[in-house]
N, C-alpha and C positions, 0 to 999 in steps of 0.2 A: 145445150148440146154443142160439141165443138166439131163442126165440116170441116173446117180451112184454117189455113194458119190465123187468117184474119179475124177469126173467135174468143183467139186466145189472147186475152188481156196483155198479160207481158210483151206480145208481138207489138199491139198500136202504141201502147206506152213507149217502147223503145222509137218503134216509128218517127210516133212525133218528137221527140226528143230531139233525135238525129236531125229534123226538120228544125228543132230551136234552133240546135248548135249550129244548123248551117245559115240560119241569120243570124247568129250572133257571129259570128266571124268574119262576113259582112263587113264591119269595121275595124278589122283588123288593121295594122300596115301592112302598105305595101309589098315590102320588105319580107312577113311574113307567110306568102303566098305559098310558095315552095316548104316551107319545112311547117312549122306549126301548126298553118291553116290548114293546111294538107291532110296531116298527119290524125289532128282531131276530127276533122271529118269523115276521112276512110275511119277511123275508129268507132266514131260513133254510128255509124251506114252498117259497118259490121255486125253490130252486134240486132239490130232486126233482120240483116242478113245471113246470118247462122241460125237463126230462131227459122226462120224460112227453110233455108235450105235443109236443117232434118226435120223438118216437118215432110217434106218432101221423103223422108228417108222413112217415115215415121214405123214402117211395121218390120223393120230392125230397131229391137229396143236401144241395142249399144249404140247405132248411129244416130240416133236422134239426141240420144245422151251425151256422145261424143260432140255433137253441133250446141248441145248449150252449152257444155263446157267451154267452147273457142268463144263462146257468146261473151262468158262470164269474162274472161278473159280479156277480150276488148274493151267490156265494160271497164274493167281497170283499168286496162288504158287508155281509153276515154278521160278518167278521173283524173288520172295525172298530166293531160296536157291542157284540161279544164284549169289546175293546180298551178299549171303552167303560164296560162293564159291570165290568170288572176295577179301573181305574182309579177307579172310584165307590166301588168296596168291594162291589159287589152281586155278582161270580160271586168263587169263594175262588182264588189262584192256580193251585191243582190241578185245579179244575173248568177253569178257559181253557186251563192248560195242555194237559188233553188232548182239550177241545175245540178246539184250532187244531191240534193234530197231523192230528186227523181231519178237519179241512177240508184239508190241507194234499195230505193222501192222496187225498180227493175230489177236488182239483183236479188233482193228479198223473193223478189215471185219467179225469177228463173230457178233460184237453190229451189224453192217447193213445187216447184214443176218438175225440175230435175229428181229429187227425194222421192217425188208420191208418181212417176211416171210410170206405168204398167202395161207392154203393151196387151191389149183386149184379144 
């Protein structure tokens, strides 16, 4: 049975993801502080951040819908500063690689969260 946001699989998946990404950047340069490291991080924070926040909304069907959408959303942008990061030389291809599997899952089960949401 789902209480709290914290039930719902796609929420700690994204969770800790957001928690790799924020050690992986970690070894960023310096240089990178302000725009890249930045940028990947609020993106990936967002996206268990919106999962949360209509969860919070959750007995308005559209706004709960409307928050995974902004979800889904970061998550792509997540991917592309991921994309970004790789192509710099700053994440190693192992680290993207299975950081973008795990977004990929995240987005798999936010569309069928989103799809099959009803509210009760």
């Amino acid at each position: 049975m789902i209480r709290t946001v914290y039930d719902l699989d796609v929420f700690r998946l994204s969770y800790q993801s957001a928690m790799d990404v924020f050690n992986c950047v970690k070894t960023f340069p310096g240089e990178e502080k302000y725009s890249l490291t930045s940028q990947l991080v609020r993106a990936s924070r967002s996206v268990a951040a919106n999962i949360a926040e209509g969860w919070g909304r959750r007995s308005y069907e559209n706004e709960f819908k409307k928050h995974l959408i902004y979800s889904i959303g970061s998550l792509e942008e997540t991917k592309a500063w991921l994309l970004f990061a790789k192509d710099r030389n700053y994440l190693a291809e192992e680290d993207f690689r299975a950081l973008s599997l795990r977004y990929e899952e995240i987005g798999a089960k936010l569309y069928k969260l989103y799809s099959n949401w009803k509210k009760v």
